[in-house]
C-alpha positions as CSV (number, residue, x, y, z in Angstrom):
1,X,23.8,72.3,-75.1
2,X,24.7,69.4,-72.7
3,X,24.2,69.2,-69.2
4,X,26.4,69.4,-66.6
5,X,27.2,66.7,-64.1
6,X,25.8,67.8,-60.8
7,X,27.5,67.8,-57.6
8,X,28.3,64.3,-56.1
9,X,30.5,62.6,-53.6
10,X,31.1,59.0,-52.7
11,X,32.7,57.0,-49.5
12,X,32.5,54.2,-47.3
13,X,33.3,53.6,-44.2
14,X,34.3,50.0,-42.6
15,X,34.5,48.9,-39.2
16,X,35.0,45.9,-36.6
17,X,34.2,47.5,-33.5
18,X,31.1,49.2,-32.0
19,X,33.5,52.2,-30.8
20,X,34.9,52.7,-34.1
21,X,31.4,52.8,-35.7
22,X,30.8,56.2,-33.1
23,X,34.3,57.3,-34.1
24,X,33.8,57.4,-37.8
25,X,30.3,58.2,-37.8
26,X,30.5,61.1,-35.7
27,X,33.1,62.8,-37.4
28,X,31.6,62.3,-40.9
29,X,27.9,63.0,-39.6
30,X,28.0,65.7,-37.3
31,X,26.9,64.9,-33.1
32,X,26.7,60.7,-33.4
33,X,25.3,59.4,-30.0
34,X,25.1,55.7,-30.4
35,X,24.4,52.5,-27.9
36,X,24.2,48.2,-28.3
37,X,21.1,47.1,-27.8
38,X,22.2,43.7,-27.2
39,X,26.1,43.1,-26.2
40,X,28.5,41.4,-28.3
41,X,32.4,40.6,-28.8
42,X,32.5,41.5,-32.4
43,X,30.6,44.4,-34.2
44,X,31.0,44.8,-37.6
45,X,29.9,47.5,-39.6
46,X,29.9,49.0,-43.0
47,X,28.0,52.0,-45.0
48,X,28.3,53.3,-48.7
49,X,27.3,56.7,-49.3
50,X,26.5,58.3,-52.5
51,X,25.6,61.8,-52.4
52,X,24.3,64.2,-55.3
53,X,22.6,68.3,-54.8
54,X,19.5,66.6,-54.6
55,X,20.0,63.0,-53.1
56,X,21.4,60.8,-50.8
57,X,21.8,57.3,-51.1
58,X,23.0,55.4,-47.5
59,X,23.7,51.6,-47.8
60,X,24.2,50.2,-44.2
61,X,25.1,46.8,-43.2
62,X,25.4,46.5,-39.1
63,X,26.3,43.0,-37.6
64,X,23.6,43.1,-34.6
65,X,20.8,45.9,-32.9
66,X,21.5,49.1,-31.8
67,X,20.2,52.3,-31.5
68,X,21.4,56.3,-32.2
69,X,20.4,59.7,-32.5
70,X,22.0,62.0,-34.6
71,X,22.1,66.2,-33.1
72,X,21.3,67.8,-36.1
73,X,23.7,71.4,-36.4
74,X,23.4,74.5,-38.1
75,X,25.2,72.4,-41.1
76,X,22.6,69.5,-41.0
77,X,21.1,69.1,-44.3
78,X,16.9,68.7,-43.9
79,X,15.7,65.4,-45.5
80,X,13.4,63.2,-46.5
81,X,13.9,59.8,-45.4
82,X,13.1,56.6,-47.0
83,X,14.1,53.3,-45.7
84,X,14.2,50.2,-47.4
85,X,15.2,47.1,-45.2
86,X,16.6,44.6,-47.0
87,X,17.4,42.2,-43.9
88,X,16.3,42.9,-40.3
89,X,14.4,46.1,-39.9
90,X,14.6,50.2,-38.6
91,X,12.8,52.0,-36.3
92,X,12.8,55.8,-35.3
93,X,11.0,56.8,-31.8
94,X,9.1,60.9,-31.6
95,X,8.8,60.8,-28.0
96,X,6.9,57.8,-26.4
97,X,6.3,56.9,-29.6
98,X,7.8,54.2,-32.3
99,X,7.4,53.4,-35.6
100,X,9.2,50.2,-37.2
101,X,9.4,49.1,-40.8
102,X,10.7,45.5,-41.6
103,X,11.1,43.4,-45.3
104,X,8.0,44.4,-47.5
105,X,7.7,48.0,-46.1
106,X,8.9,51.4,-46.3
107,X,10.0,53.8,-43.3
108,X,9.9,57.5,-44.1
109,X,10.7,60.4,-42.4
110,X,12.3,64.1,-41.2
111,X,15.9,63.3,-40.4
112,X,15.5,66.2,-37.8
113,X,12.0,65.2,-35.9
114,X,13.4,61.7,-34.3
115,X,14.7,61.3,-30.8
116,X,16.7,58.1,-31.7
117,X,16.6,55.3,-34.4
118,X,16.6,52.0,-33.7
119,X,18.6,49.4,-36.1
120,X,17.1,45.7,-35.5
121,X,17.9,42.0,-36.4
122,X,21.1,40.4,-37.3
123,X,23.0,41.3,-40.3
124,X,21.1,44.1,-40.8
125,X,21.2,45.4,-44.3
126,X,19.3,48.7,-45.0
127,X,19.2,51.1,-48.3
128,X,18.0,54.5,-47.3
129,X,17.0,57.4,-49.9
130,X,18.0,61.0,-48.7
131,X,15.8,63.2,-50.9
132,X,16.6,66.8,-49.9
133,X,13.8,68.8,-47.8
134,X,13.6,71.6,-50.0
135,X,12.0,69.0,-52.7
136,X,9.4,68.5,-50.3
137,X,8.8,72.2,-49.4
138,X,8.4,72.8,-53.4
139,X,6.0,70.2,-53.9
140,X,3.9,71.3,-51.0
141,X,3.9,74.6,-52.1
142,X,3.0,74.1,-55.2
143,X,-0.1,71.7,-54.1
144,X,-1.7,73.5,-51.7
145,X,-0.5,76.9,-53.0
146,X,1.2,78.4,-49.6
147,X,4.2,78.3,-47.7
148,X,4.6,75.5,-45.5
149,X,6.4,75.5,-41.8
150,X,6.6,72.6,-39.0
151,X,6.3,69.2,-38.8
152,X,4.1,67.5,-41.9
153,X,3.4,64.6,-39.4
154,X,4.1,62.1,-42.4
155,X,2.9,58.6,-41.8
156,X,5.9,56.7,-41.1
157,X,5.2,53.4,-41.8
158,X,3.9,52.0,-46.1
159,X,3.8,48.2,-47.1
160,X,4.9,47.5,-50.2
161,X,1.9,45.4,-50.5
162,X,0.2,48.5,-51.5
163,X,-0.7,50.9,-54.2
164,X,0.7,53.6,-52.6
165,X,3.3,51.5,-51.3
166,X,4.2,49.8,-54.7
167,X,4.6,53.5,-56.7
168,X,6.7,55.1,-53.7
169,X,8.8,51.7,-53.7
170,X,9.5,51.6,-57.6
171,X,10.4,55.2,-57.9
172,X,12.4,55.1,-54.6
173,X,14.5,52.2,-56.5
174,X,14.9,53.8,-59.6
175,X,16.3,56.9,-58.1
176,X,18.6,54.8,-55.7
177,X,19.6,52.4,-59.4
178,X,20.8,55.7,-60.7
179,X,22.9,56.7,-57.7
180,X,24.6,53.7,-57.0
181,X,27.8,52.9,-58.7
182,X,28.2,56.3,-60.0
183,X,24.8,55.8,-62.0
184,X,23.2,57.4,-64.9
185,X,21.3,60.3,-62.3
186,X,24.2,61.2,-61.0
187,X,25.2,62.2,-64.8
188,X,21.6,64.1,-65.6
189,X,20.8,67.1,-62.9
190,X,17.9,67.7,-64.8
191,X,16.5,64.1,-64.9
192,X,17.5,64.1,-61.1
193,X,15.4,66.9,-60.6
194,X,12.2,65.6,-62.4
195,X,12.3,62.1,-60.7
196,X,13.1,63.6,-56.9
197,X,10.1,65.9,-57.6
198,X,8.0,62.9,-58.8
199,X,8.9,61.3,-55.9
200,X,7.9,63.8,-53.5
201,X,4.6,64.6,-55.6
202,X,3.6,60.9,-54.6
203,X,4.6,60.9,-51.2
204,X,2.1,64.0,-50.9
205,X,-0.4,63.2,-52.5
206,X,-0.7,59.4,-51.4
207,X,1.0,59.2,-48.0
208,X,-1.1,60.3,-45.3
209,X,0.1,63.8,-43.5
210,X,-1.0,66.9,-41.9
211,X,-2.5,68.6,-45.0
212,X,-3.9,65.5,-46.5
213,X,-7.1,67.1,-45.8
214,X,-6.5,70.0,-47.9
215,X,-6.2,67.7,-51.2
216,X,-8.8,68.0,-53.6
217,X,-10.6,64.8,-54.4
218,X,-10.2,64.7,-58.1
219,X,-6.0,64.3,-59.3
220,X,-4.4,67.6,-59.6
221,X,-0.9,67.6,-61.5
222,X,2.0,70.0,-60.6
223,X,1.7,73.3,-62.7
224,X,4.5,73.2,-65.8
225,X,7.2,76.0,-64.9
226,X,5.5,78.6,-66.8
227,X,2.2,78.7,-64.2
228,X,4.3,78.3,-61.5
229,X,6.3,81.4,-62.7
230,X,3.1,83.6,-63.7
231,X,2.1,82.5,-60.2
232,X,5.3,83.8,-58.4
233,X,5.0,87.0,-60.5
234,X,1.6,87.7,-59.2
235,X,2.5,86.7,-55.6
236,X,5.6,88.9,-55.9
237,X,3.4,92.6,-57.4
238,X,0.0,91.5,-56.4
239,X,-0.2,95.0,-54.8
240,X,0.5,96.3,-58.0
241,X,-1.3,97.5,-61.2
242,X,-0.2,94.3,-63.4
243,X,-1.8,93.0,-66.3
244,X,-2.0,89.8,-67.9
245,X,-0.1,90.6,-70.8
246,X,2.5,91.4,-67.9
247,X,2.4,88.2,-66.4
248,X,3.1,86.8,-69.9
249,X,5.8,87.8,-70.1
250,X,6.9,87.4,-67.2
251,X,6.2,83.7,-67.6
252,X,8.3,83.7,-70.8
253,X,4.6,82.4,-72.8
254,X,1.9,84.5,-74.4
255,X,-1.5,85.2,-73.0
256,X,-2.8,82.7,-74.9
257,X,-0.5,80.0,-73.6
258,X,-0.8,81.5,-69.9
259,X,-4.9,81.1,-70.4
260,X,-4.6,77.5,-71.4
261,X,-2.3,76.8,-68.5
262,X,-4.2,77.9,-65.9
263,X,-7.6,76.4,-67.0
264,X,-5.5,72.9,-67.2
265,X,-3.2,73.3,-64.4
266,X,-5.7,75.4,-62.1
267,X,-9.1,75.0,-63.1
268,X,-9.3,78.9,-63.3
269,X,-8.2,81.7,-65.3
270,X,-4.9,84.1,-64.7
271,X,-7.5,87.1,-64.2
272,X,-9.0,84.9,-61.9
273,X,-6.8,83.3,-59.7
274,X,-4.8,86.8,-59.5
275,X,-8.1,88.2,-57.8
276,X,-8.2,85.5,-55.7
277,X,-4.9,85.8,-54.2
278,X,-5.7,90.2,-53.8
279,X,-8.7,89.0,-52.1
280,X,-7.1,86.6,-50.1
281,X,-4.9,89.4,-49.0
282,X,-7.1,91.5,-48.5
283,X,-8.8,89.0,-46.2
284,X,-5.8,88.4,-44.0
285,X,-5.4,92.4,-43.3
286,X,-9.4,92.3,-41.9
287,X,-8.7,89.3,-39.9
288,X,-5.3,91.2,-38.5
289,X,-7.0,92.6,-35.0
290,X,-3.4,95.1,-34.7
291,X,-4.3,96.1,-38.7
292,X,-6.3,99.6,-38.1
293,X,-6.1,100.3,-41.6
294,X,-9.9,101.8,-43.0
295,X,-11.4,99.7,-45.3
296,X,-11.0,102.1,-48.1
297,X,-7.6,101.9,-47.7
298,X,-7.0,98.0,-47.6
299,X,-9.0,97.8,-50.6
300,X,-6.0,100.6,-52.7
301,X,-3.6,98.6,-51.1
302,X,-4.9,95.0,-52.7
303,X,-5.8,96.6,-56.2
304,X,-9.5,97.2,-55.4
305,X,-10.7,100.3,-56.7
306,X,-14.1,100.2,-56.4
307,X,-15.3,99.4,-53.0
308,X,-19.0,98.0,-54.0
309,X,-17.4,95.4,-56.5
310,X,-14.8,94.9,-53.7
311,X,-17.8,94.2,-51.7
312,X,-19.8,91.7,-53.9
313,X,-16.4,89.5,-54.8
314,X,-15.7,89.4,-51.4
315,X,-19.5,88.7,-50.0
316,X,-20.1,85.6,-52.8
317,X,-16.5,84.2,-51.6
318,X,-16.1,84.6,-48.1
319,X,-20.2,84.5,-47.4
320,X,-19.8,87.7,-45.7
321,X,-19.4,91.2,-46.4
322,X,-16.2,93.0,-45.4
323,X,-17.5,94.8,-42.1
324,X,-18.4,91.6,-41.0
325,X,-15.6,90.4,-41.0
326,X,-13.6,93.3,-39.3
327,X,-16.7,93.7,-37.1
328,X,-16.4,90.1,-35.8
329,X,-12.6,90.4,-35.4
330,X,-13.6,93.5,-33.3
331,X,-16.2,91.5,-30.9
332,X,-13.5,89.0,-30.2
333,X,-10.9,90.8,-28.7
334,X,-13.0,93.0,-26.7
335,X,-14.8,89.6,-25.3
336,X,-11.3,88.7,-24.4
């Protein structure tokens, strides 16, 4: 069976003036506020876009400095953002705040968290990889296991001089290689798919963010599809009575398969990590101060049956029985 193109659109836009740059821009972009940083007769401008479901390719020549902000809208697409300079340099600003990147390094970040961008150096010449947000929001579900919300305070700034720089960089070309000129990607979805979600697996796990903490220190790869759809299933019934042969087949493997996944991809078994995420739960309703809920009760609800074993799991987990917990929640709001 062969695959089916995905989605993709191409244009460019050419200009000689700084006010026809706002025009165009701002009709093809959405709210384009834009301002010379340094005045000049002559402003030429010039940007090739490639766009896929995915994936965004931007290639923008600009004649001298200048800055803009963008207004995202409730039809703003969310994305990752990776600059390349390939002459001059780009900044983008959070507040009082700036981070530039210039030849030799690599500028990334949320198109919706800047307050302006900043476009430096004559003939300025910048490539800039659009890798769609929900990628991101996969990938960091998928590492750390929950849903994620916010700001991931990405590092902004990577030289190319680096490891991390060097892998981001070569996979941020190859993507961008595939997109230009109506390129092989843009042909493949499903080869698309796997390098975007390479490339936001690295970014992660190697560029320093707000969860970097949370990373275990030995390499953890991205579950195959059928863990990640056992672990859906769970997260989807965990207040019911399922089995492992249910999750199985849920996952479209056998129990056999589904054990071996999870010890590879997880470090755990299926039984295992399903208890985990009940007790987790269960956790969450005895830290809930509005939750009034007896214990008995939470413990049905989570697929506990028998409190005392409830007990014990919970005790060697948490280091604390379950009254204790409730009891401390209790002592805090009446200290309040």
């Amino acid at each position: 069976m062969s695959e089916k193109s995905t989605a993709q659109a191409s244009f460019q836009f050419r200009g000689s003036s700084f006010d026809s740059m706002i025009e165009t821009l701002g009709g093809a972009f959405g709210t384009f506020d834009a301002e010379p940083i340094t005045q000049t007769r002559d402003f030429r401008w010039g940007i090739d876009l490639a766009a896929c479901d995915s994936a965004v390719l931007i290639t923008g020549y600009h004649q001298t400095d200048f800055q803009f902000h963008i207004e995202p809208t409730a039809d703003t697409a969310e994305y990752l953002s990776i600059v390349v300079p390939r002459r001059g340099g780009m900044g983008v600003t959070y507040g009082p705040r700036t981070a530039e990147a210039g030849q030799g390094e690599l500028l990334l970040y949320n198109n919706f968290e800047p307050n302006s961008v900043i476009m430096r150096g004559e003939e300025n010449v910048v490539d800039e990889l659009l890798i769609n947000w929900s990628v991101v929001l996969q990938t960091l579900g998928e590492t750390f296991e929950t849903r994620f919300d916010g700001s991931l305070n990405l590092l902004p700034q990577v030289s190319l001089s680096t490891p991390a720089g060097q892998l981001i960089g070569n996979l941020t070309e190859t993507i961008m290689g595939g997109i230009r000129n109506n390129g092989p990607l843009l042909q493949s979805p499903i080869a698309m798919a796997h390098v975007t979600q390479a490339l936001a697996d690295v970014v992660v796990r190697l560029v320093p963010h707000r969860l970097s903490h949370l990373l275990d220190k030995k390499p953890c790869l991205i579950a195959p599809r059928h863990v990640r759809r056992a672990i859906e299933f769970m997260q989807a019934n965990i207040n019911q009575p399922i089995t492992m042969p249910m999750v199985a087949e849920a996952a479209g493997v056998s129990v056999r398969a589904l054990e071996t996944g999870f010890r590879a991809f997880r470090d755990t078994t299926p039984a295992a990590y399903l208890l985990r995420l009940r007790l987790r739960a269960a956790r969450q309703d005895l830290l809930d101060p509005e939750n009034n809920q007896a214990m008995r009760e939470i413990c049905l609800k989570w697929g506990f049956f028998h409190f005392g074993r409830f007990s014990a799991v919970y005790r060697a987990t948490y280091g604390e029985n379950p009254s204790d917990t409730r009891r401390r929640v209790g002592s805090s709001m009446t200290s309040v």
